[in-house]
mmCIF file as Biopython writes it, N, C-alpha, C and O atoms, coordinates in Angstrom:
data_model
#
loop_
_atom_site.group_PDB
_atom_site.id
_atom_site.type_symbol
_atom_site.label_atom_id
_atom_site.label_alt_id
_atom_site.label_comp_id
_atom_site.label_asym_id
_atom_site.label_entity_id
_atom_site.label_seq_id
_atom_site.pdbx_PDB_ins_code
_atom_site.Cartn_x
_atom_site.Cartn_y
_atom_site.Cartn_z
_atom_site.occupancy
_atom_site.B_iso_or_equiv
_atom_site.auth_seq_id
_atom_site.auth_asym_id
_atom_site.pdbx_PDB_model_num
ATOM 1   N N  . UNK A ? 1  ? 190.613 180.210 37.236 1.0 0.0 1  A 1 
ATOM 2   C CA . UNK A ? 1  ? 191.403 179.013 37.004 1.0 0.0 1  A 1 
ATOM 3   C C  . UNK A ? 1  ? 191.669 178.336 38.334 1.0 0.0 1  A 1 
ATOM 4   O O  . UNK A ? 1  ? 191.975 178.870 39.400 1.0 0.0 1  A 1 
ATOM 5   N N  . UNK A ? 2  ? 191.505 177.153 38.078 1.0 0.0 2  A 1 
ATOM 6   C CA . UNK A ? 2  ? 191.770 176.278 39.634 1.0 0.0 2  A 1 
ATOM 7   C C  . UNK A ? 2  ? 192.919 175.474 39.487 1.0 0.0 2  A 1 
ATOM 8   O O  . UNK A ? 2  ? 192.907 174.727 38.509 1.0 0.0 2  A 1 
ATOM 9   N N  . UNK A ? 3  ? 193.860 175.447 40.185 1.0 0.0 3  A 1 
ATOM 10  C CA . UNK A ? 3  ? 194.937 174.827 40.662 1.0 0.0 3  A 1 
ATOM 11  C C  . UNK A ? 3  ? 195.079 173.456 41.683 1.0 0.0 3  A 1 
ATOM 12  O O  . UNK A ? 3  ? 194.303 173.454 42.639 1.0 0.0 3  A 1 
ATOM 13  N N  . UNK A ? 4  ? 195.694 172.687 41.598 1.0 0.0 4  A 1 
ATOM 14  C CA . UNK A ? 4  ? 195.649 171.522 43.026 1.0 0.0 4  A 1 
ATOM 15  C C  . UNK A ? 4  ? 197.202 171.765 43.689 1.0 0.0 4  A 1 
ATOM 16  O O  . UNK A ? 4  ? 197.657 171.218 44.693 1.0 0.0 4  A 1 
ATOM 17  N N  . UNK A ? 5  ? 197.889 172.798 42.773 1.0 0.0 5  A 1 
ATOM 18  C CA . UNK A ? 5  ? 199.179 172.144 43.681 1.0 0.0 5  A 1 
ATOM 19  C C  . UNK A ? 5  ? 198.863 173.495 45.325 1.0 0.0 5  A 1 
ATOM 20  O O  . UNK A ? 5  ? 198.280 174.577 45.393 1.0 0.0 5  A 1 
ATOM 21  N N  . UNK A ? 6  ? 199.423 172.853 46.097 1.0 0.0 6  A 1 
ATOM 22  C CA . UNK A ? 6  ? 199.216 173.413 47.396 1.0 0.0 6  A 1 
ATOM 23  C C  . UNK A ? 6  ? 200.191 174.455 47.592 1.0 0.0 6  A 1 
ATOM 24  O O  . UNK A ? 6  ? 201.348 174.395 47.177 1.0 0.0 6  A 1 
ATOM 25  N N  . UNK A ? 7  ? 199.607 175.570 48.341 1.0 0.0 7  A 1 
ATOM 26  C CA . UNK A ? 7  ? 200.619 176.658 48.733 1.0 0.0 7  A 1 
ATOM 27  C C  . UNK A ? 7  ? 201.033 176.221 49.629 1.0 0.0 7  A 1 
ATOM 28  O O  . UNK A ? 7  ? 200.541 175.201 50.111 1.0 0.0 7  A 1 
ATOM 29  N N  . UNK A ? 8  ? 202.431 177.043 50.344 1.0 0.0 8  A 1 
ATOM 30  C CA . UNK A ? 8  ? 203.600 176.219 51.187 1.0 0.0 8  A 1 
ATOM 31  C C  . UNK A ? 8  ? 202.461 176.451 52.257 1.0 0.0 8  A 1 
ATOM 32  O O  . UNK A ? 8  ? 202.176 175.362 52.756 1.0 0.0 8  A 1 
ATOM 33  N N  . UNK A ? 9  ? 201.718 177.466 52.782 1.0 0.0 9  A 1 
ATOM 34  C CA . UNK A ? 9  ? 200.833 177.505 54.001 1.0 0.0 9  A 1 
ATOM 35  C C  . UNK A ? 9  ? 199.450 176.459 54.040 1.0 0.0 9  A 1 
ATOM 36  O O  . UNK A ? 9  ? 198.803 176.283 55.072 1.0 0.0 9  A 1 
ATOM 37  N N  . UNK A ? 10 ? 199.265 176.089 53.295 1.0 0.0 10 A 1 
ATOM 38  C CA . UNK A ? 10 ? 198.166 175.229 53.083 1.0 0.0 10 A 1 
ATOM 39  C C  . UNK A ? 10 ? 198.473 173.598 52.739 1.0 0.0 10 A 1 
ATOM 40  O O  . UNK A ? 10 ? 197.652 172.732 52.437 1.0 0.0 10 A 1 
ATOM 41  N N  . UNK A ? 11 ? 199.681 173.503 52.863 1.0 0.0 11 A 1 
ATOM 42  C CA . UNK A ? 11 ? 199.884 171.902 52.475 1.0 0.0 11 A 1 
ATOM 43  C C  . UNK A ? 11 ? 199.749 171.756 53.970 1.0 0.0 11 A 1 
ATOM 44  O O  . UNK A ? 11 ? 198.571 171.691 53.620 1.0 0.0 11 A 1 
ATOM 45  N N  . UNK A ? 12 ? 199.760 171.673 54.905 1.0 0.0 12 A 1 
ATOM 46  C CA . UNK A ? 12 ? 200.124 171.794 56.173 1.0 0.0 12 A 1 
ATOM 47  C C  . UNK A ? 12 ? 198.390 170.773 56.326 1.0 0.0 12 A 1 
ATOM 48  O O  . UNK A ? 12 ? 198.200 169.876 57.148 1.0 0.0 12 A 1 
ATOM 49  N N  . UNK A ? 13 ? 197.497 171.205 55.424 1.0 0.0 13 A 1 
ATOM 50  C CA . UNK A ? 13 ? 195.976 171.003 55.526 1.0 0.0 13 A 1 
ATOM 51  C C  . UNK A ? 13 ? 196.046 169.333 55.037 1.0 0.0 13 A 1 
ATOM 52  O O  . UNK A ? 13 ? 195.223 168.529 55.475 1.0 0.0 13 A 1 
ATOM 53  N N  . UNK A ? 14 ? 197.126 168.933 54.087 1.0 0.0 14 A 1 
ATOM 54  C CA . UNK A ? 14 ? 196.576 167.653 52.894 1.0 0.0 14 A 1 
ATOM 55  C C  . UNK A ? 14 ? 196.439 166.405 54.503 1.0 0.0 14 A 1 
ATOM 56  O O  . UNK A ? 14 ? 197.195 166.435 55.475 1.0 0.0 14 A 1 
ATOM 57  N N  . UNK A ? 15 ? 195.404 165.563 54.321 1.0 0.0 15 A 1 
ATOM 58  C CA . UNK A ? 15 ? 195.141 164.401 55.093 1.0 0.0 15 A 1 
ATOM 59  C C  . UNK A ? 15 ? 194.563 164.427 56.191 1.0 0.0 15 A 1 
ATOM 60  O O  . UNK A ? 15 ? 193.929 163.424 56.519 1.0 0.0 15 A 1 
ATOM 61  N N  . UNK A ? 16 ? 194.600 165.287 56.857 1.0 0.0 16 A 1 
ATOM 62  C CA . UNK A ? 16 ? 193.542 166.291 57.717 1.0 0.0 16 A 1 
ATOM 63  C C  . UNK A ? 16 ? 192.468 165.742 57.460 1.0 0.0 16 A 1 
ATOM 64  O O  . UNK A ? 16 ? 192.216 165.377 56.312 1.0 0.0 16 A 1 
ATOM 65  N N  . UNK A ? 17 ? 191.699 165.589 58.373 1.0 0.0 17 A 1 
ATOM 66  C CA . UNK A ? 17 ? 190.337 165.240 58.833 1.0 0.0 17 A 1 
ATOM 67  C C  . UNK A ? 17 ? 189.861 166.478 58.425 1.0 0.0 17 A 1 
ATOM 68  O O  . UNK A ? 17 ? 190.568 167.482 58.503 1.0 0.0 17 A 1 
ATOM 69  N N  . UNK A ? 18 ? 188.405 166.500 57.876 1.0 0.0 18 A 1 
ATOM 70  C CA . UNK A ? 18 ? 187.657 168.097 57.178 1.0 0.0 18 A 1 
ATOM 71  C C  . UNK A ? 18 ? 187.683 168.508 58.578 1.0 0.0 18 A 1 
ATOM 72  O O  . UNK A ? 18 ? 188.404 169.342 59.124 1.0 0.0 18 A 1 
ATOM 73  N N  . UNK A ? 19 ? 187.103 168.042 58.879 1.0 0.0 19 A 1 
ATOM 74  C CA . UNK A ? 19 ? 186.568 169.572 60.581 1.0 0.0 19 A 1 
ATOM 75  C C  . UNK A ? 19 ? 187.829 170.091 61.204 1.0 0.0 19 A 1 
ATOM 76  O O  . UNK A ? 19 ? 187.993 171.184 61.746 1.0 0.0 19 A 1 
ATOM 77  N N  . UNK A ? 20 ? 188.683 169.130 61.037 1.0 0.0 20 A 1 
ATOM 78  C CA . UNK A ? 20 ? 190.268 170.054 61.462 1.0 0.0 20 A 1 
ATOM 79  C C  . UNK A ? 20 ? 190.945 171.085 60.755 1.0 0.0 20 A 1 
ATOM 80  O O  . UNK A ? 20 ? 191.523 172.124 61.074 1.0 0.0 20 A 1 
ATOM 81  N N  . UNK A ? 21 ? 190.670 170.421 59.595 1.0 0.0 21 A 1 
ATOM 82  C CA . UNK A ? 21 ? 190.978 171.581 58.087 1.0 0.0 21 A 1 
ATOM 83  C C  . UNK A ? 21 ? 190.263 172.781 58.226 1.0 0.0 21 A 1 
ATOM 84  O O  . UNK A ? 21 ? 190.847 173.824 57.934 1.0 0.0 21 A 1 
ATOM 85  N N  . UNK A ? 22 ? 188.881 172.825 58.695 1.0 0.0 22 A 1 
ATOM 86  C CA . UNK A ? 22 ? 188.201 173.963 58.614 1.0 0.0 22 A 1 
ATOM 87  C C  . UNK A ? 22 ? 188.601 174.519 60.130 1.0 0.0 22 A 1 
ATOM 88  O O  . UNK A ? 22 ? 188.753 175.739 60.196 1.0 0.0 22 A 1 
ATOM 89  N N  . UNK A ? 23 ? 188.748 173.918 61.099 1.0 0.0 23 A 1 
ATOM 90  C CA . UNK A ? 23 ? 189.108 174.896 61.960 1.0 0.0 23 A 1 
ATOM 91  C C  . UNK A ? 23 ? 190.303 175.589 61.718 1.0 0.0 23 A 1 
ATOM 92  O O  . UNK A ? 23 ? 190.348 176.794 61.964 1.0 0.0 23 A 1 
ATOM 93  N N  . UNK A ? 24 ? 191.843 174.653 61.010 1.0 0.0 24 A 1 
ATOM 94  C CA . UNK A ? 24 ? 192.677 175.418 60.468 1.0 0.0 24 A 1 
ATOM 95  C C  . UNK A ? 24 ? 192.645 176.716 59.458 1.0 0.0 24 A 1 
ATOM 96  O O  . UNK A ? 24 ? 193.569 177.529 59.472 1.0 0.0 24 A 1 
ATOM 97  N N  . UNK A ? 25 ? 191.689 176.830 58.716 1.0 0.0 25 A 1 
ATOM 98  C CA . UNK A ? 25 ? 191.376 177.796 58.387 1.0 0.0 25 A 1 
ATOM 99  C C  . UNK A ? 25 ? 190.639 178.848 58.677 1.0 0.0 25 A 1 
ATOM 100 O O  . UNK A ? 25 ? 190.238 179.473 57.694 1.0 0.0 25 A 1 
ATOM 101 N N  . UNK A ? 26 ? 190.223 179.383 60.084 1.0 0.0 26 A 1 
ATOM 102 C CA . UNK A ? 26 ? 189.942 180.127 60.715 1.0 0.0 26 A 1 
ATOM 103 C C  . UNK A ? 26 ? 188.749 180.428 60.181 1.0 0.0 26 A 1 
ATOM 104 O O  . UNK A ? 26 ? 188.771 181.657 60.242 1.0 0.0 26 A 1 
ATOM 105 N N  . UNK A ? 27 ? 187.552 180.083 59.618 1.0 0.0 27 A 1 
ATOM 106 C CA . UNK A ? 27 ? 186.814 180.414 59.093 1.0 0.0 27 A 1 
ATOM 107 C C  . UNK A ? 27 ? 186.919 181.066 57.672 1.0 0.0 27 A 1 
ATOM 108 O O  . UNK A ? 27 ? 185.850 181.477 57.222 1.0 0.0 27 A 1 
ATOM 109 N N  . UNK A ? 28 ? 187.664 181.175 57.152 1.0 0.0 28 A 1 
ATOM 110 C CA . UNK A ? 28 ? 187.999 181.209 55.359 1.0 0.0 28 A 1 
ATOM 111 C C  . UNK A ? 28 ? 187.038 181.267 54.778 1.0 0.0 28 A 1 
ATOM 112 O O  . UNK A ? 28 ? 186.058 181.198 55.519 1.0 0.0 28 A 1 
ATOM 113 N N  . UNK A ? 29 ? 186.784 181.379 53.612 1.0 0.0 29 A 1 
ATOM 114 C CA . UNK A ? 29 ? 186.164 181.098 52.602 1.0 0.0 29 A 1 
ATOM 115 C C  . UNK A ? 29 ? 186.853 179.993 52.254 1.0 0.0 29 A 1 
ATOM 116 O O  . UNK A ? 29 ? 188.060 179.877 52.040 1.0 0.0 29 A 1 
ATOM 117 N N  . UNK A ? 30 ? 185.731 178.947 52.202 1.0 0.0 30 A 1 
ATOM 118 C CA . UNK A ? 30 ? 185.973 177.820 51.574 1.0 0.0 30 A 1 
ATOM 119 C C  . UNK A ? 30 ? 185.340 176.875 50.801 1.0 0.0 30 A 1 
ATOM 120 O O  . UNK A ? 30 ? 184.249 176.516 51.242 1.0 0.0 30 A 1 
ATOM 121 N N  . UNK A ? 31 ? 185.797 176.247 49.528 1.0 0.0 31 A 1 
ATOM 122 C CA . UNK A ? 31 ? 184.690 175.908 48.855 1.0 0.0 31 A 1 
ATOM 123 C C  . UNK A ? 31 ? 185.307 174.355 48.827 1.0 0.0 31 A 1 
ATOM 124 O O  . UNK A ? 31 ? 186.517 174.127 48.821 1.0 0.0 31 A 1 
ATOM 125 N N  . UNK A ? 32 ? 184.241 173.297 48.811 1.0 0.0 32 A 1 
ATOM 126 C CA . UNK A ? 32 ? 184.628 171.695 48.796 1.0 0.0 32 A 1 
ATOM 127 C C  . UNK A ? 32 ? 184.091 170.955 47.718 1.0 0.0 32 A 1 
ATOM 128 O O  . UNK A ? 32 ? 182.960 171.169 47.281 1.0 0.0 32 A 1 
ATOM 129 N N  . UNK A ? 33 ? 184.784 170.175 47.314 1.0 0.0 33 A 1 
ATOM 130 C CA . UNK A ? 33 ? 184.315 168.833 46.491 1.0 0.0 33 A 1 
ATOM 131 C C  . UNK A ? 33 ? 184.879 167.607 47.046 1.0 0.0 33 A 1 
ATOM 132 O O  . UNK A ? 33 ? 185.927 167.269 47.597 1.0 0.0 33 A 1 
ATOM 133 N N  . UNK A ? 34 ? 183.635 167.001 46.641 1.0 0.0 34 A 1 
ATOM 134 C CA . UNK A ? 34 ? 183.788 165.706 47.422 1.0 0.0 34 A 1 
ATOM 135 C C  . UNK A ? 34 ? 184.416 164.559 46.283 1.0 0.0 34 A 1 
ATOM 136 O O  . UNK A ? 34 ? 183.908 164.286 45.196 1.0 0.0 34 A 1 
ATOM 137 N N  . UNK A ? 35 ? 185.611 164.008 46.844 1.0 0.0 35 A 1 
ATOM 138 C CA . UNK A ? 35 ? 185.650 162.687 45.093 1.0 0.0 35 A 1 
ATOM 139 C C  . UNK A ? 35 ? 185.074 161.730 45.466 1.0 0.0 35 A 1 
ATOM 140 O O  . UNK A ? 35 ? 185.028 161.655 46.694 1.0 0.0 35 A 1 
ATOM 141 N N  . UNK A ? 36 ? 184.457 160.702 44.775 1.0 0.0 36 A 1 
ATOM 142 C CA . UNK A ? 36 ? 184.082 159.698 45.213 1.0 0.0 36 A 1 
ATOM 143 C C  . UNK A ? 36 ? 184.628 158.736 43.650 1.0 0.0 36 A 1 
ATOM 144 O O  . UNK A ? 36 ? 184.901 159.197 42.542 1.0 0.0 36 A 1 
ATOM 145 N N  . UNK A ? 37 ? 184.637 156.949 44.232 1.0 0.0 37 A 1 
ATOM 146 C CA . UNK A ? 37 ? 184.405 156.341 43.147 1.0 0.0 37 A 1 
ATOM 147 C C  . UNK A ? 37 ? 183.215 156.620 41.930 1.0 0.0 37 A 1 
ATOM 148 O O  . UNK A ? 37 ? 182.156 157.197 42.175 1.0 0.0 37 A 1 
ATOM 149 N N  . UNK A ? 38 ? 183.603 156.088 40.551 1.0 0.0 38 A 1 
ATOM 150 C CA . UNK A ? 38 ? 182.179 156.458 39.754 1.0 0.0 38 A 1 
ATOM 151 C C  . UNK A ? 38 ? 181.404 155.012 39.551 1.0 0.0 38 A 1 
ATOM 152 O O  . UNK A ? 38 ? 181.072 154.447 38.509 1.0 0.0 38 A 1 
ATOM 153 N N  . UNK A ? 39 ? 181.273 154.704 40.643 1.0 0.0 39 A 1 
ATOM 154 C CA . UNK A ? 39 ? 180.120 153.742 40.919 1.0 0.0 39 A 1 
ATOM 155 C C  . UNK A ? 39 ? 179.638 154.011 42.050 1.0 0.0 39 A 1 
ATOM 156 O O  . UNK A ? 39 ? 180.178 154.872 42.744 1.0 0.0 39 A 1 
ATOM 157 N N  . UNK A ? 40 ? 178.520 153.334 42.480 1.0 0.0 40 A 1 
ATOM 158 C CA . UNK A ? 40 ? 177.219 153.867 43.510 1.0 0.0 40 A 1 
ATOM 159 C C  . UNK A ? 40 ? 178.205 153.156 44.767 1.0 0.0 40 A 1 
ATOM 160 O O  . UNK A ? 40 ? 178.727 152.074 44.497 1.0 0.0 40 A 1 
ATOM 161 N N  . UNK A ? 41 ? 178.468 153.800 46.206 1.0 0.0 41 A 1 
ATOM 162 C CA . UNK A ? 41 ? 178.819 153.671 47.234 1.0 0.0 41 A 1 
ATOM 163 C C  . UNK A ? 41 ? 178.504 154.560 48.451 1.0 0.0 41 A 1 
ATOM 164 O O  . UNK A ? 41 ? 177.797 155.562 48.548 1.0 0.0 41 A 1 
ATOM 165 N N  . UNK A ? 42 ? 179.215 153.914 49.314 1.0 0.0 42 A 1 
ATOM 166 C CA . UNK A ? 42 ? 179.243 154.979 50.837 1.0 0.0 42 A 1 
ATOM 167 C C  . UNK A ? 42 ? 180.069 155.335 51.254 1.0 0.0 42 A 1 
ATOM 168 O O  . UNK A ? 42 ? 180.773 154.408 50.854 1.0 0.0 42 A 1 
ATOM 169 N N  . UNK A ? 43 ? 180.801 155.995 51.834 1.0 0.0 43 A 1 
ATOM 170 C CA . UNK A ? 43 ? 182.013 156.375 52.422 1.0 0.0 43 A 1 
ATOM 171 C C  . UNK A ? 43 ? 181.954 156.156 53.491 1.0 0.0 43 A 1 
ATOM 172 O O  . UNK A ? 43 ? 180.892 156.380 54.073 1.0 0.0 43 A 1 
ATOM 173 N N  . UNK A ? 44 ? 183.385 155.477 54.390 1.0 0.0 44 A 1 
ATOM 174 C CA . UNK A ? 44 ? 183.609 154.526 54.998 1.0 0.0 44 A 1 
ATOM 175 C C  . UNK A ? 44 ? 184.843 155.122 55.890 1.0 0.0 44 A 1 
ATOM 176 O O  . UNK A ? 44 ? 185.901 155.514 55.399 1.0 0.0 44 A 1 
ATOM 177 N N  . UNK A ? 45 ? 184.612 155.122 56.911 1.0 0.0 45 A 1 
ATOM 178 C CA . UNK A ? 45 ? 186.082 156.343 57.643 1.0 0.0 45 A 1 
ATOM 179 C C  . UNK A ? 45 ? 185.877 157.894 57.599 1.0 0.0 45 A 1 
ATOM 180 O O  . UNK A ? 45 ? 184.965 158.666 57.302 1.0 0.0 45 A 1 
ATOM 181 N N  . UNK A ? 46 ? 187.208 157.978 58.053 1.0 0.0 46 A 1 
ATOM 182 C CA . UNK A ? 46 ? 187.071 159.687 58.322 1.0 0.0 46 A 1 
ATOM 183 C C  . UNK A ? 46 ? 187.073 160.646 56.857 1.0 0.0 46 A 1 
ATOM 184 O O  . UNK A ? 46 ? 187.734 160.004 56.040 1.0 0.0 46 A 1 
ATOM 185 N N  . UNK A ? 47 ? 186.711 161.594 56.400 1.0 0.0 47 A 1 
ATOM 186 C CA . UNK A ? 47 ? 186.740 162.734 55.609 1.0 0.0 47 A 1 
ATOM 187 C C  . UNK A ? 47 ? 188.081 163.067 55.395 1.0 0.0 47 A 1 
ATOM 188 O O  . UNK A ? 47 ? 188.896 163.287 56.291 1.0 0.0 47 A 1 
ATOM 189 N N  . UNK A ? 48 ? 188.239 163.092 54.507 1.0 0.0 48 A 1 
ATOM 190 C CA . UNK A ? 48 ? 189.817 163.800 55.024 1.0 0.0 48 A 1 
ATOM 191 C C  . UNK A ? 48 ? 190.609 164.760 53.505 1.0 0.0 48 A 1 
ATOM 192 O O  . UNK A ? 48 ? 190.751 164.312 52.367 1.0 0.0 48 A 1 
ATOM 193 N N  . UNK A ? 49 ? 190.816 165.484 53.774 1.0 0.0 49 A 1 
ATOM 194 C CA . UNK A ? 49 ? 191.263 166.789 52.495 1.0 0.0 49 A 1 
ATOM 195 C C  . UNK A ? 49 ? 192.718 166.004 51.942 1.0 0.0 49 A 1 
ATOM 196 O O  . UNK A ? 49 ? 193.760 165.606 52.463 1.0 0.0 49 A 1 
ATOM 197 N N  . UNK A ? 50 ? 192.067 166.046 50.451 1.0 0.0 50 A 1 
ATOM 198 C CA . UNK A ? 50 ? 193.449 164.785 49.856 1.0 0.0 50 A 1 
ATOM 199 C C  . UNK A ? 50 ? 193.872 166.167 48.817 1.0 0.0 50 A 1 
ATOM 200 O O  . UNK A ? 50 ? 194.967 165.898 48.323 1.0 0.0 50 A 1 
ATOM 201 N N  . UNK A ? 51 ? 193.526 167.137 48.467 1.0 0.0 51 A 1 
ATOM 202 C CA . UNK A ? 51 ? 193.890 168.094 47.395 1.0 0.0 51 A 1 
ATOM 203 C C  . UNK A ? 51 ? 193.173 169.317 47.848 1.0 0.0 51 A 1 
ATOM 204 O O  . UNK A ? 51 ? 191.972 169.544 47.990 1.0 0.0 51 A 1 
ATOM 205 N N  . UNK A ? 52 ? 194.665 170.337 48.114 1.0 0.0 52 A 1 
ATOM 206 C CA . UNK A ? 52 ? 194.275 171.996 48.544 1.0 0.0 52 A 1 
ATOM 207 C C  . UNK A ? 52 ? 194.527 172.970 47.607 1.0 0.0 52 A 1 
ATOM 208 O O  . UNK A ? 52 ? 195.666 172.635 47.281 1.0 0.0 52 A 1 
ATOM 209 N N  . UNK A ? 53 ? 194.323 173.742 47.079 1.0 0.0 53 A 1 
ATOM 210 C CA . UNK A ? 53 ? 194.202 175.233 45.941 1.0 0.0 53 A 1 
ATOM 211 C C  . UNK A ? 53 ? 193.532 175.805 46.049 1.0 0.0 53 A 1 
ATOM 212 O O  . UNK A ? 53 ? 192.781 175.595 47.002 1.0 0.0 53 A 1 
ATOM 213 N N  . UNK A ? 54 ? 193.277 176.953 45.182 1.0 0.0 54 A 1 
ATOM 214 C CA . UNK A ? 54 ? 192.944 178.191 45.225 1.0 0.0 54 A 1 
ATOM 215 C C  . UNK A ? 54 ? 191.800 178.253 44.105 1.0 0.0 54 A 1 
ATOM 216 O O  . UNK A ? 54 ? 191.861 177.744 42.986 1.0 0.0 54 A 1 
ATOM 217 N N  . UNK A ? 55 ? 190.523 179.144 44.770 1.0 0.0 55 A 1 
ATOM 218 C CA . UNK A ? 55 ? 189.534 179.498 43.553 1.0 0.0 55 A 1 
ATOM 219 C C  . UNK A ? 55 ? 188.903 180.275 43.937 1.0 0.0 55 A 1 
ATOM 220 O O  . UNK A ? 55 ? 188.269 180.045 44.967 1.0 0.0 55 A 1 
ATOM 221 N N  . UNK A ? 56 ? 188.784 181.630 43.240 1.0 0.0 56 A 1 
ATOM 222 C CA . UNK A ? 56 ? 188.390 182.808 42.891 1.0 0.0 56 A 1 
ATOM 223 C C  . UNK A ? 56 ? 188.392 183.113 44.228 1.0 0.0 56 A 1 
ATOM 224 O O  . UNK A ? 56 ? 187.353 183.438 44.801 1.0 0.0 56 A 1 
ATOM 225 N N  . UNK A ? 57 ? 189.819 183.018 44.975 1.0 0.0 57 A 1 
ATOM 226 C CA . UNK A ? 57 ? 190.122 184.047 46.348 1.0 0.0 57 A 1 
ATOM 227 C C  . UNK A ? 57 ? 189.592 183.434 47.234 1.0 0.0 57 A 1 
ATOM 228 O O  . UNK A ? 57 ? 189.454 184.028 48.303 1.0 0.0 57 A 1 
ATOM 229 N N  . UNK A ? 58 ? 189.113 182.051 47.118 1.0 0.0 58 A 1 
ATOM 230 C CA . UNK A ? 58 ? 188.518 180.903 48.191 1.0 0.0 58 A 1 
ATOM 231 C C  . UNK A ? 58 ? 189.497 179.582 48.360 1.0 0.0 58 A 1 
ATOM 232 O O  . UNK A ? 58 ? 190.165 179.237 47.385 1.0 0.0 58 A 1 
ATOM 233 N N  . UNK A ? 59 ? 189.559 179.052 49.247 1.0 0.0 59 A 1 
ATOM 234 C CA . UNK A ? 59 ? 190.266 177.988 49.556 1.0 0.0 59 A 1 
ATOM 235 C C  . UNK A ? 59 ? 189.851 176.718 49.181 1.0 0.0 59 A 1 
ATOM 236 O O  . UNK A ? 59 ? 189.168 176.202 50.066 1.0 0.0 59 A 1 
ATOM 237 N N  . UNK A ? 60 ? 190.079 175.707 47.756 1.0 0.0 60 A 1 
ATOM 238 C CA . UNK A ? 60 ? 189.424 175.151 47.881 1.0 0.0 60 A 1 
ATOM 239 C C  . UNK A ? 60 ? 190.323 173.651 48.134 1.0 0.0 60 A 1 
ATOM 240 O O  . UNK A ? 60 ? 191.483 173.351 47.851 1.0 0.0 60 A 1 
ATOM 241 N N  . UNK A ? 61 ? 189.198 172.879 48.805 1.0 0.0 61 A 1 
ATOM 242 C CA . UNK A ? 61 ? 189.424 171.640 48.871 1.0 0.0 61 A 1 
ATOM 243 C C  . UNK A ? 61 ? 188.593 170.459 48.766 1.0 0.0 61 A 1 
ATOM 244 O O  . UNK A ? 61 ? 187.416 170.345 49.110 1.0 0.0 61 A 1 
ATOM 245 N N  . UNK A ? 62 ? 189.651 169.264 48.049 1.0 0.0 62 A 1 
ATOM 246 C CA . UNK A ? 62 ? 189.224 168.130 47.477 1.0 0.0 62 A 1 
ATOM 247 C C  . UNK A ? 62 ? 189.059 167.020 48.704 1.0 0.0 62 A 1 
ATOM 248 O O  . UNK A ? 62 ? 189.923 166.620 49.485 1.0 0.0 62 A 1 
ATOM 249 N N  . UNK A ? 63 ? 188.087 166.770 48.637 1.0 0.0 63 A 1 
ATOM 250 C CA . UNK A ? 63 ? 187.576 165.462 50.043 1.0 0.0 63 A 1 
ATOM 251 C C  . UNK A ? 63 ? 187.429 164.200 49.689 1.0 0.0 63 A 1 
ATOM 252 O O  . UNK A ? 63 ? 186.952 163.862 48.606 1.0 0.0 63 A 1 
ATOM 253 N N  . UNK A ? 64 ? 187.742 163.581 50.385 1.0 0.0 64 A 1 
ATOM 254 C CA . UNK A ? 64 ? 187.590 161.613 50.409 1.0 0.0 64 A 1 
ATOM 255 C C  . UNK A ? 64 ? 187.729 161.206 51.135 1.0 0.0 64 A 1 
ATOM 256 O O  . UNK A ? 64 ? 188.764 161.423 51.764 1.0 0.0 64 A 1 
ATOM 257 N N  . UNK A ? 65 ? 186.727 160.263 51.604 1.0 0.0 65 A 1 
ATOM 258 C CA . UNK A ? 65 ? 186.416 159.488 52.400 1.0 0.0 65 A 1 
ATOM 259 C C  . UNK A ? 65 ? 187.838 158.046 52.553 1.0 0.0 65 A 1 
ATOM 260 O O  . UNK A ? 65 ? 188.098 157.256 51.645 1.0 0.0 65 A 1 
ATOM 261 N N  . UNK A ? 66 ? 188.466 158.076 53.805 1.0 0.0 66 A 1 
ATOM 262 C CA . UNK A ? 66 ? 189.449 156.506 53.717 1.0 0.0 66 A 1 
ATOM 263 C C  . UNK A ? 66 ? 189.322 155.726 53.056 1.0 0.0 66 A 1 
ATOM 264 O O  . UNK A ? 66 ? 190.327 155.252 52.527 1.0 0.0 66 A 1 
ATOM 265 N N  . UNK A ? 67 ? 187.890 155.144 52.719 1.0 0.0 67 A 1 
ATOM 266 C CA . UNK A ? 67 ? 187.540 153.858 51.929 1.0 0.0 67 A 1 
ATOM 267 C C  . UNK A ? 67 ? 185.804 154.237 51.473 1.0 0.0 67 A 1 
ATOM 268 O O  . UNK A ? 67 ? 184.974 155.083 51.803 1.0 0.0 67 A 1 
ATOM 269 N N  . UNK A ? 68 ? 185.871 152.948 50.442 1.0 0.0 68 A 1 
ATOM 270 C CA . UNK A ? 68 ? 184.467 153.257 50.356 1.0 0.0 68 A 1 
ATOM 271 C C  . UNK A ? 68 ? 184.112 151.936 49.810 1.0 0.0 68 A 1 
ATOM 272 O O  . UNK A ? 68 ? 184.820 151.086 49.272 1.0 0.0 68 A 1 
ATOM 273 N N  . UNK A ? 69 ? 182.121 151.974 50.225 1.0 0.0 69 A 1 
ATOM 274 C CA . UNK A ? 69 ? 181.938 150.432 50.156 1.0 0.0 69 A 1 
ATOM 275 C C  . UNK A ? 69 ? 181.081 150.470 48.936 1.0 0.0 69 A 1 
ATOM 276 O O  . UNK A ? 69 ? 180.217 151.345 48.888 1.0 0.0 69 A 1 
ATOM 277 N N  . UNK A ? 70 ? 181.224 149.523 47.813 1.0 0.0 70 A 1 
ATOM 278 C CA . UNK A ? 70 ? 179.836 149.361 46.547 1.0 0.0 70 A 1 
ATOM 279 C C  . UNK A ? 70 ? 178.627 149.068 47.190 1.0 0.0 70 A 1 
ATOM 280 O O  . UNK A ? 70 ? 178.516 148.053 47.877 1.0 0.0 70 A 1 
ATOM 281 N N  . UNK A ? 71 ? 177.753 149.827 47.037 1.0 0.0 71 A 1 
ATOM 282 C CA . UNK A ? 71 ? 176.254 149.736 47.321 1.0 0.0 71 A 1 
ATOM 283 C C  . UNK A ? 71 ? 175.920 148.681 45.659 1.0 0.0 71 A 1 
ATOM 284 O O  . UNK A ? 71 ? 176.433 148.781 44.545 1.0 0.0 71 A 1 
ATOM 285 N N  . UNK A ? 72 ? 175.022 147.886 46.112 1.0 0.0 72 A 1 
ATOM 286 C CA . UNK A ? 72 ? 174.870 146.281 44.785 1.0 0.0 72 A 1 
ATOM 287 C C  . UNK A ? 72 ? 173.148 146.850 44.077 1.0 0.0 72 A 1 
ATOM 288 O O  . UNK A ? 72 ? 172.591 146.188 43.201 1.0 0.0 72 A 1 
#
């Protein structure tokens, strides 16, 4: 079962740039998804971990890009 609400040690991660997030986690197990709009785009700005929880004893986190542009 996967969760989004954040443990008190891991909220510390939400908005974090990914490569900072992963160095905060010392090398962890960690598993990512990326959100994106559901139309065709690019991501635009930094990476950044918008949703932290737990799955099957791995750290996982939800990624998004600052902005993003419609590819036409």
């Amino acid at each position: 079962m996967s969760t989004s609400v954040p443990a008190p040690d891991t909220e510390k991660l939400l908005l974090l740039p990914f490569v900072r997030a992963l160095e905060e986690l010392h090398g962890s197990d960690v598993r990512v998804t990326l959100l994106t709009p559901p139309y065709p785009c690019v991501g635009i700005g930094e990476l950044r971990v918008v949703r932290v929880g737990e799955e099957d004893g791995a750290t996982k986190l939800d990624l998004s890009y600052e902005n993003y542009e419609r590819l036409e």
